[in-house]
C-alpha positions in Angstrom: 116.1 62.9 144.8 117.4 62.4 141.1 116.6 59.2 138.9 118.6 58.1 136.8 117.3 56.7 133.6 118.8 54.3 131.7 117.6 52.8 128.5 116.5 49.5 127.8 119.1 47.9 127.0 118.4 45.9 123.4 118.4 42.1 125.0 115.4 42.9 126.9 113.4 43.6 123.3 114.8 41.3 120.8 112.2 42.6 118.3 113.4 45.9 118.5 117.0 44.3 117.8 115.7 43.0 114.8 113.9 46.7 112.8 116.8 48.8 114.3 118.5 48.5 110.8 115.7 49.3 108.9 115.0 52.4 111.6 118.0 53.6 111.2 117.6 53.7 107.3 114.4 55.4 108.0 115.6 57.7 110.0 118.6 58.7 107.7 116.1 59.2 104.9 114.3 61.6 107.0 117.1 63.7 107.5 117.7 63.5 103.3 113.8 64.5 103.2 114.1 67.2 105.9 117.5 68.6 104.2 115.6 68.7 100.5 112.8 70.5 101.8 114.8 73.2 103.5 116.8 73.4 99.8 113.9 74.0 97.8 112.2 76.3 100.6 115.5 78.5 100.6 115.3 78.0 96.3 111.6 79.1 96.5 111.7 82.1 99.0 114.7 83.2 96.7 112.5 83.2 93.4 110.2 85.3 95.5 112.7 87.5 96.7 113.3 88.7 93.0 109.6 90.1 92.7 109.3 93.1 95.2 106.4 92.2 97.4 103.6 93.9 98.2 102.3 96.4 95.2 104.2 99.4 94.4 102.8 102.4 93.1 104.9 104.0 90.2 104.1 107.7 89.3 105.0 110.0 86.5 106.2 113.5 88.1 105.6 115.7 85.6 108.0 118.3 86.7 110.9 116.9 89.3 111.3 114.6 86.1 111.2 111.4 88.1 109.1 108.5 89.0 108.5 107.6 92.1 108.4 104.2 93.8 105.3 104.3 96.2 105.6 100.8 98.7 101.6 100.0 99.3 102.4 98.0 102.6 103.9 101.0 104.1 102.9 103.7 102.9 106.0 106.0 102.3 108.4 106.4 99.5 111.0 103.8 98.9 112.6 105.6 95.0 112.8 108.3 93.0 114.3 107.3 89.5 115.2 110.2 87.3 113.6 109.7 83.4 113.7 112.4 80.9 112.3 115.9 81.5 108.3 115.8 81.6 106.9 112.6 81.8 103.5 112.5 81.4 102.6 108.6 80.7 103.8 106.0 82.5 103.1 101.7 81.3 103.6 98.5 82.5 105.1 96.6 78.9 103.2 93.4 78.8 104.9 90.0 79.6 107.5 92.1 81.4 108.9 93.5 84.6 109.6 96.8 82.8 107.9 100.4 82.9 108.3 102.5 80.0 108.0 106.4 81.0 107.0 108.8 78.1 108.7 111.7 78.4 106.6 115.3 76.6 110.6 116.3 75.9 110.6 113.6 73.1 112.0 110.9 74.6 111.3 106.9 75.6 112.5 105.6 79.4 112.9 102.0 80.3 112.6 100.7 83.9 113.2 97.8 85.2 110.7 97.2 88.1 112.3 94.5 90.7 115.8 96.9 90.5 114.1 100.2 89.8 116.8 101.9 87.5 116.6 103.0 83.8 118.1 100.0 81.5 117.1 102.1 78.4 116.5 105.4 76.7 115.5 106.1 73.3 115.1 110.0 71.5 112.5 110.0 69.9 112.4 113.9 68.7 110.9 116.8 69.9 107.9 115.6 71.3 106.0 112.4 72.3 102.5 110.9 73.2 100.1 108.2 73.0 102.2 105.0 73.6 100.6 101.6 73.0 101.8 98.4 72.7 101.1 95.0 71.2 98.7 92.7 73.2 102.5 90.5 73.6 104.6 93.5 74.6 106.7 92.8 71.3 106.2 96.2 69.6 105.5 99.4 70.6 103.6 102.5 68.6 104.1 106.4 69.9 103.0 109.6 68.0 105.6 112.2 67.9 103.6 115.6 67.3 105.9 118.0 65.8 106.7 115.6 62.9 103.4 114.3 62.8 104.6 110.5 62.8 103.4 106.8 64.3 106.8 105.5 65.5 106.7 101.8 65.0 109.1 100.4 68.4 110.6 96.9 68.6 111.0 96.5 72.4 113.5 93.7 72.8 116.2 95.6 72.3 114.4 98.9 72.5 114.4 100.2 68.9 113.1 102.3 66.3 111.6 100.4 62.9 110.1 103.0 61.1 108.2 105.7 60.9 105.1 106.8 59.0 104.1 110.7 58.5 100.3 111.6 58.6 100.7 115.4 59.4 100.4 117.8 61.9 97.7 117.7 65.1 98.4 114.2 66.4 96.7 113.9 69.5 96.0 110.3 69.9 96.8 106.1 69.4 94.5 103.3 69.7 95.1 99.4 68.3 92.6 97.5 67.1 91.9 94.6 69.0 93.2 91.9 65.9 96.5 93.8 66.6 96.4 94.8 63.0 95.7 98.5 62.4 96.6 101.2 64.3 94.2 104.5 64.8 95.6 107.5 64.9 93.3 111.2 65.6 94.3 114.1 64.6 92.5 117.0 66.6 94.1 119.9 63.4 93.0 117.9 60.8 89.5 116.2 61.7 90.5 112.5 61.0 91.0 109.3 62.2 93.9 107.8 59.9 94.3 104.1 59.7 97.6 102.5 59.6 98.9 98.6 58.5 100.9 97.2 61.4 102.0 94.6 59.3 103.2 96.8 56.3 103.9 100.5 58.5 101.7 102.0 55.3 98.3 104.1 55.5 95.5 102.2 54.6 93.3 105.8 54.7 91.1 108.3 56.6 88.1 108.8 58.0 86.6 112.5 58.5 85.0 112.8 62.3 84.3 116.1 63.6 86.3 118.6 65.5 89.4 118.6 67.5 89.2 114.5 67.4 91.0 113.0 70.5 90.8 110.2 73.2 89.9 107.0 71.6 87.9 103.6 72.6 87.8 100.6 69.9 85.4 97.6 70.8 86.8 94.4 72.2 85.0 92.8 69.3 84.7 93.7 66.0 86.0 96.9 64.4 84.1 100.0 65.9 85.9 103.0 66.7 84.7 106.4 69.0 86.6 109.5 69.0 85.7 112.4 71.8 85.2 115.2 68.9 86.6 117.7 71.9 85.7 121.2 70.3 81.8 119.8 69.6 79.1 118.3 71.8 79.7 114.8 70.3 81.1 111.4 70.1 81.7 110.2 66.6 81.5 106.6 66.1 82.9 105.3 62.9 83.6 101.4 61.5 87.5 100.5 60.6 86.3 98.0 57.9 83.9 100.1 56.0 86.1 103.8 56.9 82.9 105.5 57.2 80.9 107.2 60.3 78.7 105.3 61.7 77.1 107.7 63.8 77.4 111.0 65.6 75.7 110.9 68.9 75.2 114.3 70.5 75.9 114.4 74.5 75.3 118.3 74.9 78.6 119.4 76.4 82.4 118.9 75.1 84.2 115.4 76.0 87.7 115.0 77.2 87.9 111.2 78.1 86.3 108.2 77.2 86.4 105.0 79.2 84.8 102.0 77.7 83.5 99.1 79.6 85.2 95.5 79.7 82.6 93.9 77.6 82.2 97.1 75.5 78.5 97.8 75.7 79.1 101.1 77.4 81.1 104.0 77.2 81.7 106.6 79.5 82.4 110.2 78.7 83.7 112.8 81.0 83.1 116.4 79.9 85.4 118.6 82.3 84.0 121.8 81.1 80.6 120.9 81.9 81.0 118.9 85.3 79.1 115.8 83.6 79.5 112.2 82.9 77.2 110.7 80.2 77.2 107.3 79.1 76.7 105.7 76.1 75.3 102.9 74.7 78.1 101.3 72.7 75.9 98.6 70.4 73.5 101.1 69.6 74.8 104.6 69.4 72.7 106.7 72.0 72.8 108.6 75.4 71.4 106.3 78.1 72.0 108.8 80.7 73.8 111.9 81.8 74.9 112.2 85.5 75.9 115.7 87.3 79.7 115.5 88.8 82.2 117.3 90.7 84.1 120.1 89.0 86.3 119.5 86.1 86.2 115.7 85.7 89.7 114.7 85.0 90.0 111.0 85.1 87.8 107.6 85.9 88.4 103.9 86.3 86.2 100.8 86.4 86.8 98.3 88.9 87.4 94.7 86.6 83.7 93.6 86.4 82.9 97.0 85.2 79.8 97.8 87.9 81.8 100.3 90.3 83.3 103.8 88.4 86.0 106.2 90.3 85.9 109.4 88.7 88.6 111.9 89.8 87.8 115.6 89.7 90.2 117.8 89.8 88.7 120.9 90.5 87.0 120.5 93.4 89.9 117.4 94.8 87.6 114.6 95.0 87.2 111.4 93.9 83.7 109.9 93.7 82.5 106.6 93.7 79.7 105.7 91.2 77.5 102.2 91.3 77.0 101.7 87.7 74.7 99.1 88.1 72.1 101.0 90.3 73.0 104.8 88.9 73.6 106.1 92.3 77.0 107.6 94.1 78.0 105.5 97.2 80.4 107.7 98.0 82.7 111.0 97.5 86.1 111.5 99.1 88.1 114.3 99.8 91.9 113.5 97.8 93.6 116.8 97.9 93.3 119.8 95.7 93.6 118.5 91.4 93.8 114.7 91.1 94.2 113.8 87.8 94.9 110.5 87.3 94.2 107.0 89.0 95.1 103.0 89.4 93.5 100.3 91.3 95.7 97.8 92.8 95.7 94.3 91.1 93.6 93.0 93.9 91.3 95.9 93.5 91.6 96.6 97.7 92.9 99.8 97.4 92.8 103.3 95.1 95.9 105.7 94.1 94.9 109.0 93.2 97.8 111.2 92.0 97.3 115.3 93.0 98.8 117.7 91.0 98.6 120.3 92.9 99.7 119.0 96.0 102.8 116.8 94.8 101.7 113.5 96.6 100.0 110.0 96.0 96.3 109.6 97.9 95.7 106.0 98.8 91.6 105.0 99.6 90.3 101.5 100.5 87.8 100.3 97.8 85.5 98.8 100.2 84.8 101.6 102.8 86.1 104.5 100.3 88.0 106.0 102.9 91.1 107.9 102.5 94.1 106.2 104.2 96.8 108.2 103.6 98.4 110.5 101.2 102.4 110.3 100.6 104.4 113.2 98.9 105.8 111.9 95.6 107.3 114.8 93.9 106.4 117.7 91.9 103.5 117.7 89.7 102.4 113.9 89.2 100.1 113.5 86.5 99.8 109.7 85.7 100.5 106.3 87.7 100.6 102.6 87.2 100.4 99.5 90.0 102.1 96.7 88.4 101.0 92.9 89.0 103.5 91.1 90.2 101.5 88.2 90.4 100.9 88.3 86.8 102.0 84.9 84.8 105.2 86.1 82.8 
């Protein structure tokens, strides 16, 4: 059988005769609340919207002349955005959502990350290397070899200032960490040369040894080492004084440095010689030298500077080292030649880029295991995991 119900009529409570107003005012303002909250949620999810979510790997193919999109959720390829022919470095510009490709072929590309697509191009000239930029992504500085220049960029619009001739052999760029003088090696001439940001004039030289190239400067003060890559030595000279400091002998050719977050170590990969000797930044001498893979190519430190993955690209592995304890926790089969890495922002996972095999590896950092690799296009040699978390 079915009951009806039927409400209490409002006689029966006379209290309730006497809040119903106020209720009902209650209740309307409820609605108001419920109907703002569901604004601002839409207005919120929105503003998220415009920040592709989660991290995307972008990587410089050196040869399809393109850089490809990577989606780290899942996995595959979402883009492939033509740049000029032969990019070889690709950056995240500070305070921005842009990417700025350098191309070998002399020229500057400018992506825009959220809609992936060039907004800008600049020729440069026949070459280019070696970008850096201010710590406020203001200005820009690139080498352009055949002229043997520092090209001094404004970056909002993308622009040439000026440029400075130091002569031929320019293989690398450094800033100093007061954002006021800008290193410049060159591996024909045996110098460091030392440039005024403010004024765009050379300030003067330094002498190092041979075939001068990668550079670290110290987070503090104004110590500069150069990988002297046709000797067995690191030259470390002061950008104050313009005189060496030291020349500390590692016993095998370097061809990469990586310097520590608080600067007390440096890290110097010798591909020639399988071997990874570190430093001692404060005081100038070898604290160690460790065996590696064939042909070290590239290494990262994870933020707090205690874990090291080195890439070698001669035997297509990538190799964890505990700095702290000196040991290897692990070693990981990539492919066949990676040559270039990035941690995620979150540090959870590892991109390796192969050379040789055209694709994107992709290891967790707590287990080291290899998760998946994903084609990319041909011949990528650097790659970049923007934050989009990051405070703009």
């Amino acid at each position: 059988m079915r009951v009806r119900r039927t409400p209490w009529p409002f006689s029966v409570f006379p209290a309730w005769t006497f809040f119903r107003p106020a209720w009902d005012t209650v209740r309307g303002l409820g609605w108001l609340t419920l109907l703002a909250v569901g604004v601002l949620s839409a207005s919120a999810c929105r503003r998220r919207a415009y920040l592709p979510q989660p991290y995307v790997a972008f990587v410089a193919n050196n040869q399809s002349h393109t850089v490809a999109a990577v989606d780290l959720a899942s996995f595959r390829l979402v883009a492939a955005i033509p740049v000029a022919p032969n990019p070889e470095q690709v950056l995240v510009r500070p305070g921005s959502l842009e990417l700025y490709v350098v191309s070998a072929s002399g020229s500057l590309s400018v992506i825009s990350i959220p809609e992936r697509r060039v907004t800008a191009r600049l020729r440069l000239g026949g070459a280019a290397c070696s970008l850096v930029f201010s710590s406020d992504g203001k200005q820009a500085f690139v080498l352009e070899p055949t002229a043997g220049e520092v090209v001094f960029l404004d970056t909002v619009p993308l622009q040439a200032r000026a440029r400075l001739r130091l002569g031929a052999g320019l293989s690398s760029l450094a800033l100093s960490p007061d954002q006021k003088t800008l290193v410049a090696a060159s591996a024909k001439q045996n110098r460091l040369f030392l440039v005024s940001v403010e004024n765009r004039q050379l300030l003067g030289s330094i002498e190092v040894g041979q075939g001068p190239g990668p550079l670290a400067i110290l987070p503090y003060g104004s110590k500069v080492f150069v990988a002297d890559t046709a000797e067995q030595k690191v030259t470390a000279a002061d950008l104050n004084s313009r005189q060496v400091l030291s020349h500390i002998e590692i016993g095998s050719k370097p061809s990469a440095l990586i310097l520590k977050p608080d600067g007390g170590e440096i890290f110097v990969l010798s591909s020639q010689a399988a071997r990874l000797t570190i430093v001692d930044a404060f005081h100038d001498n070898v604290e160690q030298i460790l065996p590696t893979g064939r042909g070290p190519a590239a290494a990262i430190l994870r933020g707090n500077g205690n874990v090291l993955y080195l890439a070698t690209a001669e035997d297509g592995t990538v190799t964890t080292f505990d700095i702290t304890n000196r040991v290897v926790r692990a070693a990981t089969q990539t492919g066949v030649a990676p040559c270039a890495l990035a941690l995620t922002p979150d540090e959870r996972f590892l991109v390796v880029a192969d050379s040789a095999t055209s694709s994107l590896a992709v290891l967790r950092t707590d287990t080291s295991a290899l998760v998946t690799t994903i084609p990319v296009g041909s011949k990528p040699v650097d790659v970049v995991v923007p934050n989009w978390l990051e405070k703009r």
